[in-house]
C-alpha positions as CSV (number, residue, x, y, z in Angstrom):
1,X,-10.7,10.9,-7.6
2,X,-11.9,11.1,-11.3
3,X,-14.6,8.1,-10.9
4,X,-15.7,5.2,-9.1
5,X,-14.2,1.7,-9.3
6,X,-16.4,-0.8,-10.8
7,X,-16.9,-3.6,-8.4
8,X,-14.6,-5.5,-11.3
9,X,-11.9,-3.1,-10.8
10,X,-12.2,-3.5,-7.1
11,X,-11.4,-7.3,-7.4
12,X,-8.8,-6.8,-9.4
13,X,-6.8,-4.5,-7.4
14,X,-7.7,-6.2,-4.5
15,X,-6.3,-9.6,-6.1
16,X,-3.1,-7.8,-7.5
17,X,-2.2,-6.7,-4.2
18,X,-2.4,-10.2,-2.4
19,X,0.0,-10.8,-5.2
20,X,-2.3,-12.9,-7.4
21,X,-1.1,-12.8,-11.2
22,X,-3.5,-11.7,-13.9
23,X,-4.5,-15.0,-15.6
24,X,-4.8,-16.3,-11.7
25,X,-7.1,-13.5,-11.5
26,X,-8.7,-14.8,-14.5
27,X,-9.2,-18.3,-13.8
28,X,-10.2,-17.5,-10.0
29,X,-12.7,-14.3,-10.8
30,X,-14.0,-15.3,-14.6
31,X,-12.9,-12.1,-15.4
32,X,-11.4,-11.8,-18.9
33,X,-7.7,-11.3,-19.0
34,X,-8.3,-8.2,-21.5
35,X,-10.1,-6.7,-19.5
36,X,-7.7,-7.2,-16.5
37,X,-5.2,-5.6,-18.9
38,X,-7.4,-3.2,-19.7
39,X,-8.8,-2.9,-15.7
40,X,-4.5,-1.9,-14.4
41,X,-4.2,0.5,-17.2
42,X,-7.4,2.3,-16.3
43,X,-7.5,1.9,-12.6
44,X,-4.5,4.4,-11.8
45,X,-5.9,7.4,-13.8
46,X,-9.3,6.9,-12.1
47,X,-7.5,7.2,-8.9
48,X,-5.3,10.1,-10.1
49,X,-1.9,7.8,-9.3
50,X,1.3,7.0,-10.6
51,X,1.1,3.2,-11.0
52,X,-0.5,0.4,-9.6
53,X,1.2,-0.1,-6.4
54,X,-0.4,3.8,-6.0
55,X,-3.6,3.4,-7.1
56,X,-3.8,0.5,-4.1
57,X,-2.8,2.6,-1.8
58,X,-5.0,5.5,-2.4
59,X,-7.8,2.7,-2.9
60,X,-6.9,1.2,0.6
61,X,-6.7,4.5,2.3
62,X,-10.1,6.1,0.9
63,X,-12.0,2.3,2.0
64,X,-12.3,1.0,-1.6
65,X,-10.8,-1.6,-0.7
66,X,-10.0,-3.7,2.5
């Protein structure tokens, strides 16, 4: 893995897995939507994945997230 997840970045892929959407993320967090845009573009290439649905598995697997 490239870097770290912010702690930000950890709630966000966190929340997109339980299925939340990003402006329930939003609302929920008081997170900034662009930068929960931002967040799933960037979160994927820190992890070395394909997507998103990648990036939480390699997240869940290394303990980033539970």
């Amino acid at each position: 893995m490239q870097n770290e997840l912010t702690e930000e970045e950890k709630i966000i892929l966190k929340a997109l897995g339980q299925g939340f959407t990003c402006k329930e993320i939003a609302k929920k967090f008081a997170i900034p939507l662009k930068k929960i845009t931002q967040a799933r573009k960037d979160i994927p290439v820190k992890l070395g994945a394909a997507g998103m649905a990648h990036a939480a598995y390699i997240a869940f697997r290394n303990g980033l997230i539970d």
